[in-house]
N, C-alpha and C positions, 0 to 999 in steps of 0.2 A: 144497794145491798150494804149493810153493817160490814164490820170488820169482821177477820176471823178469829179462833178461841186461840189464843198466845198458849204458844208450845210451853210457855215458861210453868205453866199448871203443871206440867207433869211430873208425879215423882221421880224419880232417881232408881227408889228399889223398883219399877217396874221392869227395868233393864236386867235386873237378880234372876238367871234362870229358873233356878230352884232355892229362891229368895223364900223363906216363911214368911215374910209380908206380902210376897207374890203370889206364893203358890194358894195364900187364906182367899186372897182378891179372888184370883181366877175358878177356886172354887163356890166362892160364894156367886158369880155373876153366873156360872155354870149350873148354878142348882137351880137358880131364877129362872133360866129357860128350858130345864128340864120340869118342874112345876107347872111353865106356864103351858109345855105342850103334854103332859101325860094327864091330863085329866079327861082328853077324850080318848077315844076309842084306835084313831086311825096310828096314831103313832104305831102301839102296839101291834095293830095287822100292819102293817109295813114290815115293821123289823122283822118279824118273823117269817114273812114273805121273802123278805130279801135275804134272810138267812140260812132258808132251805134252797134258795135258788145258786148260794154261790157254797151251800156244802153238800151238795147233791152228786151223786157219784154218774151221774152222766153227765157230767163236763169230761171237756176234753182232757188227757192227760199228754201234754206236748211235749214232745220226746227230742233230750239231746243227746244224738250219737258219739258214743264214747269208745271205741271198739271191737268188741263185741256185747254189748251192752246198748240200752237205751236207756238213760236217765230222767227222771223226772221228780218236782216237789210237788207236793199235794197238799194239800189243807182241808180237814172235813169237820164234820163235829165230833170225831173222837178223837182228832188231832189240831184243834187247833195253831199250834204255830208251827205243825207242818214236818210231812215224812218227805226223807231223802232218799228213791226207791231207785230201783232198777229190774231191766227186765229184758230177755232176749229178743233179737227181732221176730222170732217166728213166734213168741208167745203175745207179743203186741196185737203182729198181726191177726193173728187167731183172732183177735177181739174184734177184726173186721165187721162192720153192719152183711150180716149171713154169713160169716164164716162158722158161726160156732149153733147146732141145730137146738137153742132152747129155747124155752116159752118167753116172749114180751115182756116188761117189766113196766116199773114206774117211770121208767123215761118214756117218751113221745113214741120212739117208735124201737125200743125196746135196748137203745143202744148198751145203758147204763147195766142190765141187767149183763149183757153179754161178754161188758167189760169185766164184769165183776168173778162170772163163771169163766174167762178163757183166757183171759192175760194173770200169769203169775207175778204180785211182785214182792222182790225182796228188799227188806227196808235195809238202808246203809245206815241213816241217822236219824233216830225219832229227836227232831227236837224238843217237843213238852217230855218224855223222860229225861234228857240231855238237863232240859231245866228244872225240873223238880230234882233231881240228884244234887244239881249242882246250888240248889237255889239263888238262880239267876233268871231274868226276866227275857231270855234268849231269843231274838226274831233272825230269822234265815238271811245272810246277805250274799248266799251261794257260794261256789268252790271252784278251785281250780284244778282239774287233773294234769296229771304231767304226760304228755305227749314224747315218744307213741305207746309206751306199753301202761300208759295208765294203770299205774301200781300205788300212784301215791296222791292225795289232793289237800289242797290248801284250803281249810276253812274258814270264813268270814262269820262271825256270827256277831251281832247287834243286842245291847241293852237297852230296851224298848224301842228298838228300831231307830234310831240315831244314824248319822251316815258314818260315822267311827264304828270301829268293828276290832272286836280280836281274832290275831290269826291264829289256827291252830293246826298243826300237819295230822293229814289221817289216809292211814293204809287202806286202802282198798280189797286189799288181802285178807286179811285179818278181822276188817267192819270194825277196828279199833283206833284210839287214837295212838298216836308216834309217842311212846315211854323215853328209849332212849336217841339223846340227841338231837330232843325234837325240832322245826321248825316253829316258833311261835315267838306274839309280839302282841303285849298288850295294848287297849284300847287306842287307837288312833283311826287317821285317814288312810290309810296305807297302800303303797301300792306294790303288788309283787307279779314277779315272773319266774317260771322255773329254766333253769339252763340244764340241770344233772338231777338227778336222784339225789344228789349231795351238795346242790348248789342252787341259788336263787338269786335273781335282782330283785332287791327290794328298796326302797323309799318310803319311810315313816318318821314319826316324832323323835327324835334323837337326842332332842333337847336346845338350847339358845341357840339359831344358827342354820336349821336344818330344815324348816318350814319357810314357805313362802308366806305375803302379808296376806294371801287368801287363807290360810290354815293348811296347805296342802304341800304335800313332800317336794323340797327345794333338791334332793340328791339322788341320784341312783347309786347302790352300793352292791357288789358283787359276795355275797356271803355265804363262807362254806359252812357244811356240817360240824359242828364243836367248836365254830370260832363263836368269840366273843364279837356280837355285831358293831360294837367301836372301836373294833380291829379290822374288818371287815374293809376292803379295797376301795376305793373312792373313784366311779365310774365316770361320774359325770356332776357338776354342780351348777343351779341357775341363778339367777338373780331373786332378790327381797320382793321386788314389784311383777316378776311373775307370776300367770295363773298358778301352775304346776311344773312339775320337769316327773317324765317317767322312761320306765325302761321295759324290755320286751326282747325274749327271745323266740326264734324261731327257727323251731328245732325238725323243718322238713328236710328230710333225707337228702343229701349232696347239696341242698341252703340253706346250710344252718350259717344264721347270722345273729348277732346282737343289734337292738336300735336301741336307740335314744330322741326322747322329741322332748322340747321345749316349749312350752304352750306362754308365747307372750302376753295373748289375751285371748279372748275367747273364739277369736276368731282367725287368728295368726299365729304359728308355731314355724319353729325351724324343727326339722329331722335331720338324724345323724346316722350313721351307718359305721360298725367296727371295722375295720381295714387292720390289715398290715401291724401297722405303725400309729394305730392310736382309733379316733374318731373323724369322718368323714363325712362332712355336710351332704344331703340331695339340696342341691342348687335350682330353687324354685322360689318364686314370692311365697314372702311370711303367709301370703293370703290365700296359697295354691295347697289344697288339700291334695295326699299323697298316698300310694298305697301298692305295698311290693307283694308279689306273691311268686315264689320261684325265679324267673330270671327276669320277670316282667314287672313295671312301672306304670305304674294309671296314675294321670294327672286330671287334677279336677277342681279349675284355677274359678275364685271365687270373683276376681276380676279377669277383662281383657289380658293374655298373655301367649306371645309368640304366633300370635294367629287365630288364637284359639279365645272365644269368646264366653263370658262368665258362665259358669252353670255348664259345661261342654267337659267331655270327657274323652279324655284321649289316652294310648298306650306307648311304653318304649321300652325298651330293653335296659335295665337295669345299669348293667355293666357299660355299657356302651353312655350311658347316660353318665356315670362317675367317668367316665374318662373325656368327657365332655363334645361328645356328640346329642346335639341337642334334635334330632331326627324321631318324629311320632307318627302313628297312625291316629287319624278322627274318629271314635265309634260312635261317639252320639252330638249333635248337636240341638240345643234348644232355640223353641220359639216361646212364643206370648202365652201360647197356651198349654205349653208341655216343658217339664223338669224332670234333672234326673231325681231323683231320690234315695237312691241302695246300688250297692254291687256286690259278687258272689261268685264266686268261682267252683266248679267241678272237673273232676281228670281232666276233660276234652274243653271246656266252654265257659265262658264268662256269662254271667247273666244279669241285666240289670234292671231293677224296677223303675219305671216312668208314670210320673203322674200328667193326668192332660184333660184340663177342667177339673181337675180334683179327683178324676176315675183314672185304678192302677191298671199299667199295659206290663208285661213282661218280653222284654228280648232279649235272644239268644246269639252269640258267636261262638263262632271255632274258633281257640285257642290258636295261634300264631298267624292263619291265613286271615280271621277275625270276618271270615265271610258270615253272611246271617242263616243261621239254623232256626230250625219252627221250632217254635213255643209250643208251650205246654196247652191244649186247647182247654180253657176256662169260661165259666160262665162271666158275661159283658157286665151283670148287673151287680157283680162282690166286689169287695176292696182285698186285695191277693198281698198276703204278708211271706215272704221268705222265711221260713221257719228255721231251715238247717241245712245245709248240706257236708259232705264229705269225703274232700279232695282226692286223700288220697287210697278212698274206698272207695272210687266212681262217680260214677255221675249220678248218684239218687239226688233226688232233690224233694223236702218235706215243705207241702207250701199252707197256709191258713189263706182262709178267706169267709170273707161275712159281707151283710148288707146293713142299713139300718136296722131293717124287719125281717131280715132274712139269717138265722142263727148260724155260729159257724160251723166249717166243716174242714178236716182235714186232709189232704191229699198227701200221696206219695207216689212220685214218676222220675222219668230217666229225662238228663236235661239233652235236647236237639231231637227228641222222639215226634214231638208234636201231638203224639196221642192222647186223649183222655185220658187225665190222670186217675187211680186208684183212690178211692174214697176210702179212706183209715178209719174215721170216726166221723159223726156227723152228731152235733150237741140239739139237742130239744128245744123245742119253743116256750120261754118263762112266760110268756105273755102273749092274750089273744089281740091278733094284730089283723083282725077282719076289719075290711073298710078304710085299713089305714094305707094310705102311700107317702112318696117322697118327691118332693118338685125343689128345684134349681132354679133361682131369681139372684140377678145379680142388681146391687145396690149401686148410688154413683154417689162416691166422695166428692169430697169440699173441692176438691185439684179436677175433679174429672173422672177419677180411675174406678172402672167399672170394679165390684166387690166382689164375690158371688158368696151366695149363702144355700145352705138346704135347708129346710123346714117338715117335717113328719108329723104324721096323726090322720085323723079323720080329714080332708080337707074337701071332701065334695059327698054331696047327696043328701039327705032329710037329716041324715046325723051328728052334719058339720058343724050347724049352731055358729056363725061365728059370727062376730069375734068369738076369743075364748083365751083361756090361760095357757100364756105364751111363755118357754123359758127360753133365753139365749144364753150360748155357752159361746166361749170366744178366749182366743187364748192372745196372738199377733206379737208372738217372741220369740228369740234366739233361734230365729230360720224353722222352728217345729211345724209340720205340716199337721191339718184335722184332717184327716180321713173319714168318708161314712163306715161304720161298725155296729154290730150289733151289742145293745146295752143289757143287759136282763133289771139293772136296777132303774136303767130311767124305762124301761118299757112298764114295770111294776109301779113303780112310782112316782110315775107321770103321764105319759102314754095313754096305759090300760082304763085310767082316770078322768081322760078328755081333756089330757094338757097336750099342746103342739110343741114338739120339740125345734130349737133352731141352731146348727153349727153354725158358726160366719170364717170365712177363711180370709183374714183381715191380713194387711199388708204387717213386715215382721216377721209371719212366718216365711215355710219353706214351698207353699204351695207351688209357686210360677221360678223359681232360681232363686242364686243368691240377692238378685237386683228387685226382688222382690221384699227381701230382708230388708236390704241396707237402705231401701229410699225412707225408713220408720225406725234409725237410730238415731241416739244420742241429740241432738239440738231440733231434728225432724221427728221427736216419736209422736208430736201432736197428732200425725198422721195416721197413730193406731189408732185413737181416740177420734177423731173424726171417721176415719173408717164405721167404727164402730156406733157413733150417734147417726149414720147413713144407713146402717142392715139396721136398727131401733125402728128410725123411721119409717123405713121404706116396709119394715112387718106391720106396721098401723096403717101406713096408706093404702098397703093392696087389699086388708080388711080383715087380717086375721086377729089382731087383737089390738085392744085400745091401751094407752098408757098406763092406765091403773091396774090393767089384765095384763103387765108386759113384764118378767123379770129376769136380772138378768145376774149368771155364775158363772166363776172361774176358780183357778186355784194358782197358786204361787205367782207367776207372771200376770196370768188371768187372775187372779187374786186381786192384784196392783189394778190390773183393767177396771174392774166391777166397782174397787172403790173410785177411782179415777171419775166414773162416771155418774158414783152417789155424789161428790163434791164438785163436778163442774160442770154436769149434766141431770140433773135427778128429775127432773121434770119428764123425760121421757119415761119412765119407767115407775111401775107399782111397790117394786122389792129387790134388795140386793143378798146376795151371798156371797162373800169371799172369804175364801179359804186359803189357810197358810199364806196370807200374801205378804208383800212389800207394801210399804207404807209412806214409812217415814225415808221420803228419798233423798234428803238432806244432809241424812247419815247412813244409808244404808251400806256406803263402802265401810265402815266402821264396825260391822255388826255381825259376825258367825263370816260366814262363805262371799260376803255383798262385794268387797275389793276383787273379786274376780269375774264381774258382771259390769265393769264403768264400760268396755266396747258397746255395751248393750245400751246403758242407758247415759254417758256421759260422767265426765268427772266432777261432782257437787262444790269441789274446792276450784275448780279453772271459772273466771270469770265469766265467761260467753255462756258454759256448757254447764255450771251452775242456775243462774239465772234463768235459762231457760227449763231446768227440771222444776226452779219453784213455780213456777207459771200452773205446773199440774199437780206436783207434790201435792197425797190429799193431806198427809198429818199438817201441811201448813194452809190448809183451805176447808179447814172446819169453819162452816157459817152455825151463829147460834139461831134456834129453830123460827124465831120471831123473825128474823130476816127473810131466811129463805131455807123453808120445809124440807125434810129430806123423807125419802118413803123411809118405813120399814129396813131394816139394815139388820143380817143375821152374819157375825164375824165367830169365822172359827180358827183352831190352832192346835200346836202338841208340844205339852211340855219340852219333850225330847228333841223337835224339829232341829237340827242341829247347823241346818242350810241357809234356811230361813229364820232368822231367832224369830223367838215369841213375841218379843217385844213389840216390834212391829205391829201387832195383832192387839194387843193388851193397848198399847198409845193411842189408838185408833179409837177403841170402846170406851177408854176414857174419854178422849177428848168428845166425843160423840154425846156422852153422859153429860159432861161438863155444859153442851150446847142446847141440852135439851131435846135433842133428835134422839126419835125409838128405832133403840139400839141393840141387838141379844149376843149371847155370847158364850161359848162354849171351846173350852180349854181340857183338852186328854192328854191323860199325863203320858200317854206311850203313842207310839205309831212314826216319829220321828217325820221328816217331810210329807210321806203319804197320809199322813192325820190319824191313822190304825193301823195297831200290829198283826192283828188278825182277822177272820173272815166273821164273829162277832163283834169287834167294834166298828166295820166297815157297817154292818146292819146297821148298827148302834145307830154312826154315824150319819148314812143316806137315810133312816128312816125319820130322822130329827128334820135335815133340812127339809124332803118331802113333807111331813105335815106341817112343818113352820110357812111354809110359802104354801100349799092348800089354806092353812088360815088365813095367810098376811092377805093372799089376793081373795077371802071374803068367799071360797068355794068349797 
């Protein structure tokens, strides 16, 4: 094999976010592949398929308890970027599947219609009038109410969706914003807490000094109403080379307390606790994840610690713990095939979600005796998300759950009941999923370690046809677990089509514990990449698709994957997609958010842990095409992406171009990391890459 294309081709303004040599580039290469796909037919039924399916009023509308209220945002097509609503519990409930006696509608089994005739709601915030008023390009980054009489909330709102946000205070009273005295902070990272009706911690851009070298608030500051915030108390301050430093109050009744955490890296933080006489460390490893609720302490140490083995969670008493009795109870310990994943608390009982083979279990304790209470009985075959609950209104507990092919449904029950829970809402089927199932094969990497993966569609009977167009989605970062869920856009636009869908739960993530992460960082991520060329193979071996039928997508982490595997691996594979990714891992610590990601992927500048990133790095392992071919390669991005720069994205299609490998490319100037700001550019979006890969794989 040739050499590869020398980084030194690149220009300089590609790095200009909103460079006009940039922005002409990325629109021109953008138009090229919007050309090359709207001449036939399918683009257009896509988008518009997948545009009624995600503004259709029988979705769920998932409800956060606010006290006597339920909250929720919504998105439809007469609100685009989305109503900030509320609604009482008993007018929710009303919308129950049969509580309300009227005729069926356009949803499945008539949910949407019921919603519509028995839940009242009232809007707090329209954001598209919010942004036509203001002419401002406003995306929703949520709110905070002040606890407990939720009188007052902090709003975050984004310029095309960016992860910078202004803050803005708004009465809940009123459904107005705060005139006098307000709380508010232009465009930054920010990050706040309420202590008072007249007081807040906050950490934002303050100017030289005030920011970590990731972009993100180096200070916690105590700020009252009418002060000037560079007057403002000086809580707590971290180091240059930190992730972050934040602050957080916790204003339940007889504990209310101040914290403070330090997040060294992404994976290591110290927490603080206000005392007395200042700030008071919890004395745990950097690596020991932490979490107080009342007078109690859950440890939940990412290595071996005091007994207690990674991924293990255990409880103590607060108090007794600062004063340095280091005495716990065990509530969960892991094996090979089960992790924790979530904890949750309600008046009487802790609850925590466990994954075990990748299917969620839910368990219950009593609060102080920590004996086990029954679960909530749920169906075996959903993936069961915690929705909400709330402490110190009971024990409800609001849970979601979906299958691949099986759409969601929302529950609501009392936690240690064991009963069947109350079905709230149950959302419709976008897509005919007759004949389709889902099977579990586990792959064997390069080392040995079994993989597992799921795979969906048609896979047995006269219908099967296979091989067939295979897509693999794969993430294997920063401990995130794949769960199976129901899609409505890959069942539209994929699925419904006669493509087999394939999750891989690649080492990296969160699936099996934290030892499941950490054996695929820094000088060992070859590990995810090998994972990954193992679930490629092992879908061609057992005969659902051949390499040229095989493709494979990610985003941001999984982004980095997909191209990973155009530049070191392309041979197995028909077509790539990646979105928002990392690239250029050379300089990624250099670029928007990337210095707060080296735990993940190693330091570019240390000699050992450099070296071994360029070994993958794709921006430096572009081969030109007369060496060695690369498939099909579809790179997307957002102007606005503020996490991930563009650049990343833009150096890749250049250099791609440069090699002569066929390369497309598509750059939206909003949407910020998620790649769109609303539930039209999402169509936009999915409907591109579905018919890009229907052509690229020749179907």
């Amino acid at each position: 094999m040739g050499s590869f294309i020398s980084t030194d081709v690149l220009p300089a303004w590609l790095d200009e976010i909103e460079g006009g040599r940039a922005l002409d580039w990325a629109r021109a290469r953008s138009a090229e592949t919007d050309d090359l796909l709207d001449d036939g037919p399918l683009r257009g039924e896509l988008e518009g398929s997948i545009l009624a399916a995600l503004d259709t009023d029988a979705r769920i509308p998932y409800p956060v308890r606010r006290g006597d209220y339920l909250y929720n945002f919504w998105r439809d097509a007469d609100h685009p970027r989305g109503l900030w609503r509320r609604t009482s519990l008993e007018s929710f409930l009303a919308g129950m599947p049969g509580a309300a006696d009227v005729p069926s509608g356009d949803g499945a089994d008539g949910v949407g219609t019921r919603e519509r005739a028995a839940t009242v709601w009232e809007t707090v915030i329209d954001v598209d009038a919010l942004a036509a008023a203001e002419g401002e390009n406003w995306v929703w980054k949520g709110a905070q109410a002040r606890y407990p009489d939720y009188d007052r909330a902090l709003v975050h709102l984004s310029r095309g969706g960016a992860d910078a946000s202004v803050l803005r205070e708004f009465d809940l009273a009123t459904l107005e914003f705060v005139e006098d005295d307000p709380f508010q902070l232009p465009e930054a990272k920010s990050d706040v807490s309420w202590v008072s009706r007249d007081e807040i911690l906050v950490g934002t851009d303050m100017g030289p000094g005030s920011l970590t070298e990731s972009g993100y608030p180096k200070q916690v500051r105590r700020w009252r109403r009418g002060q000037k915030l560079a007057e403002s108390e000086l809580v707590f301050a971290g180091h240059d080379d930190d992730v972050a430093v934040g602050g957080w109050f916790d204003a339940t009744e007889g504990f209310e307390r101040l914290f403070v955490e330090r997040a060294i890296d992404f994976y290591r933080s110290r927490r603080f606790i206000a005392v007395d006489d200042g700030l008071q460390i919890i004395e745990v490893p950097d690596d020991c994840r932490v979490s107080v609720h009342r007078e109690w302490l859950l440890l939940m140490p990412r290595t071996d610690y005091l007994g207690l083995p990674a991924g293990a969670l255990a409880v103590a008493r607060i108090d007794d713990w600062l004063a340095g009795d280091r005495g716990y109870e065990t509530l969960f310990l892991p094996d090979d095939r089960t992790s924790l994943q979530s904890v949750a608390w309600t008046r009487d009982h802790l609850v925590f979600t466990l994954l075990r083979d990748v299917a969620t279990q839910l368990e219950v304790r009593d609060i102080g005796t920590w004996a086990e209470a029954p679960a909530p009985a749920l169906p075996d075959s959903v993936t069961v998300t915690m929705v909400r609950t709330s402490p110190t209104l009971g024990n409800e507990m609001w849970l979601g759950g979906s299958s691949t092919l099986e759409p969601a449904t929302l529950w609501r029950t009392e936690s240690g009941s064991g009963a069947e829970p109350d079905v709230v809402r149950r959302a419709p089927a976008f897509f005919d999923a007759t004949g389709m199932g889902t099977r579990l094969h586990w792959a064997v990497s390069a080392d040995g370690t079994r993989i597992p993966y799921r795979i969906t569609g048609v896979l047995d009977g006269p219908d099967a046809d296979l091989p067939r167009p295979t897509l693999v989605h794969a993430y294997g970062g920063f401990e995130v677990s794949l769960v199976p869920g129901y899609s409505a856009v890959r069942g539209i636009g994929w699925l419904s089509r006669g493509g087999l869908a394939v999750e891989a739960n690649l080492r990296g993530g969160g699936e099996f514990g934290p030892g499941w992460h950490s054996q695929a960082v820094k000088t060992n991520r070859r590990k995810v990449h090998e994972d990954h060329q193992a679930v490629l193979s092992d879908v061609v071996a057992r005969g659902y698709a051949t390499p040229d039928l095989l493709a494979v997508r990610g985003g941001s982490n999984g982004g980095l994957l997909s191209a990973v595997c155009l530049t070191s691996y392309p041979e197995l594979v028909g077509a790539v997609v990646s979105q928002v990714p990392l690239v250029d891992m050379l300089r990624y610590h250099t670029l928007s958010a990337g210095a707060s990601w080296m735990a993940e992927y190693g330091d570019p500048d240390d000699e050992v842990e450099g070296a071994a990133i360029r070994e993958w790095s794709p921006t430096q392992r572009v081969a030109k095409h007369g060496d060695r071919p690369y498939p099909p390669t579809l790179v997307t991005t957002s102007t606005r992406d503020d996490r991930v720069h563009p650049a990343h994205a833009r150096t890749l299609v250049w250099l791609l171009r440069e090699a002569g490998q066929p390369v497309d490319y598509s750059e939206n100037t909003e949407g910020g990391h998620a790649g769109a700001a609303d539930n039209r550019q999402i169509a936009r979006l999915e409907s591109l890459i579905h018919s890009w890969l229907w052509r690229t794989l020749g179907r």
